[in-house]
N, C-alpha and C positions, 0 to 999 in steps of 0.2 A: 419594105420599100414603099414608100409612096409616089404614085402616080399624078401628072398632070402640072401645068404649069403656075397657076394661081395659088399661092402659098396660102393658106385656110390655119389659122393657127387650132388647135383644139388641146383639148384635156387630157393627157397621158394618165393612163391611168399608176398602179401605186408599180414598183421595180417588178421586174420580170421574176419570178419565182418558178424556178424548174421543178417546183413541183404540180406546177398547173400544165404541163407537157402533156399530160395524155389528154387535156383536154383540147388545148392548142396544138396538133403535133404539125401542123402547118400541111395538112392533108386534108381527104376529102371521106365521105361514106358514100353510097348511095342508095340507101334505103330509106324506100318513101312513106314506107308506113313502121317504123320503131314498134307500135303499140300491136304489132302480127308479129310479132316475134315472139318465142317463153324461155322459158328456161334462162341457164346463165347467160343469153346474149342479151335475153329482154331487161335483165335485171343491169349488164355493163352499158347498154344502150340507153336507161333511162339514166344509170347513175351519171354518164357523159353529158347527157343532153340537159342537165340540170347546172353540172358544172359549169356548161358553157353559158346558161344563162345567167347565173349568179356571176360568172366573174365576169364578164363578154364587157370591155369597155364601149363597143358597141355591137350591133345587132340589126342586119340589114339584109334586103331582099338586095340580089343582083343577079346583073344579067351577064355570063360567063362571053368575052368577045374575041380571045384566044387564049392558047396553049401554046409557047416554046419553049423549047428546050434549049440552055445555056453553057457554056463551060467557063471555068477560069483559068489563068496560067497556068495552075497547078491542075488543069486537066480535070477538075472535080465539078459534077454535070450537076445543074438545076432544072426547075420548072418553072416558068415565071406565068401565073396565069391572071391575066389583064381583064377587070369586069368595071360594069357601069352599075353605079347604084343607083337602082330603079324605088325602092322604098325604105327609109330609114326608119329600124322598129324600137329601137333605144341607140342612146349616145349618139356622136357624131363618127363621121369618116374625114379624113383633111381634105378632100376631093371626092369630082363625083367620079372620075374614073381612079381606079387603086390597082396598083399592078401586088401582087402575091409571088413570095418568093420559095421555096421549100428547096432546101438543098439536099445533097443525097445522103446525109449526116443525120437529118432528121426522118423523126420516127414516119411522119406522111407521106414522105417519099414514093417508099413503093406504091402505096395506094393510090396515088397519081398516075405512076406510072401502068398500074394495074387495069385503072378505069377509066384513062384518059380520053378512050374513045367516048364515055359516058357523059363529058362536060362541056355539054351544049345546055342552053338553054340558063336558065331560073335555080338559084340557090339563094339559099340561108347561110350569109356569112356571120362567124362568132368572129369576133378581131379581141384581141388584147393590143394595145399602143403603149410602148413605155417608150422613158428617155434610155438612148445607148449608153451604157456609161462611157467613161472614157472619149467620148465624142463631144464633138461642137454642143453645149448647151440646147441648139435647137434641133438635135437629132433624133428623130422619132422609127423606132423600129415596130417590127409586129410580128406576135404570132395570131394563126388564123386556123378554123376549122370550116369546111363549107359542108353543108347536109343540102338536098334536093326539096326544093320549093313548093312541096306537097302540098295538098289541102290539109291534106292531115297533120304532116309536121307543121306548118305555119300556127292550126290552129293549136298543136301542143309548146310551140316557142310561144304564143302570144296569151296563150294563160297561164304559163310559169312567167311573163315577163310581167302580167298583172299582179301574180304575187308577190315578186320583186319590188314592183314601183310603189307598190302598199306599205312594205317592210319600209323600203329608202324615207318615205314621207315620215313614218313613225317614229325612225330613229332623229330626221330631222327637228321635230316638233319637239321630242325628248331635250336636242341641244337647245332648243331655242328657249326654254323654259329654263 
């Protein structure tokens, strides 16, 4: 769901592929330092935290401004949590405020629900944006993952996003030849 009323067109990225879910599961972590951890978390932890940069159509600091909780007719409860993008670290957002949806179907859920008291302050949102199918041509959906706005995480998104934008430029110059 996109928040705000000035319509921002941007880039969807390529169709939503369920198999990029555990990277987007439209939930949260909150671990500030990935790289203090061993063993098999250290190892699920970097391999997520890479996923999200390689596929993240974008990649942005925010600042979390609430947390509600929703239901539909059919009674099926969400999270909808409402932040301002305070820094864009790749791609675009369609607005600077972005409301986030995670419904109780998806795998984040509980982890919202878990550490909801935790989501104050400064995160690192990974957003995927595709077109809905089936929807009005300009409908834009998302999945999302938020990690904690660490010194440390920041500085581990912003040098795997360096070797990203290295790679992007390489393959572009490849086409342009």
């Amino acid at each position: 769901m996109v928040g705000g009323c000035a319509k921002i067109q941007i880039d969807v990225g390529a169709p939503w592929d369920s198999k990029e879910a555990p990277f987007f599961d439209d939930g949260v972590d909150i671990i500030r330092d990935p790289m203090s951890l061993s063993g098999e978390w250290a190892f699920r932890q970097r391999n997520w935290l890479d996923g999200r940069v390689q596929l993240a159509d974008s990649i942005a600091v925010v600042e979390i401004s609430s947390v509600q909780t929703a239901s539909d007719a059919e009674g099926r409860h969400s999270k909808r949590i409402e932040v301002a993008v305070i820094e864009q670290l790749y791609g675009k957002n369609p607005n600077h405020r972005v409301s986030l949806e995670s419904t109780e179907n998806e795998p984040g859920y509980q982890l919202i629900l878990r550490h909801e008291r935790y989501l104050t302050g400064r995160f690192i949102l990974f957003a995927r944006w595709f077109s809905k199918a089936g929807s009005t041509p300009d409908a834009v959906g998302n999945h999302f993952h938020l990690s904690p706005a660490s010194e440390v995480m920041l500085a581990e998104v912003t040098a795997r996003l360096e070797h990203r934008v290295k790679e992007e430029e390489k393959d572009d110059a490849r086409e342009e030849d």
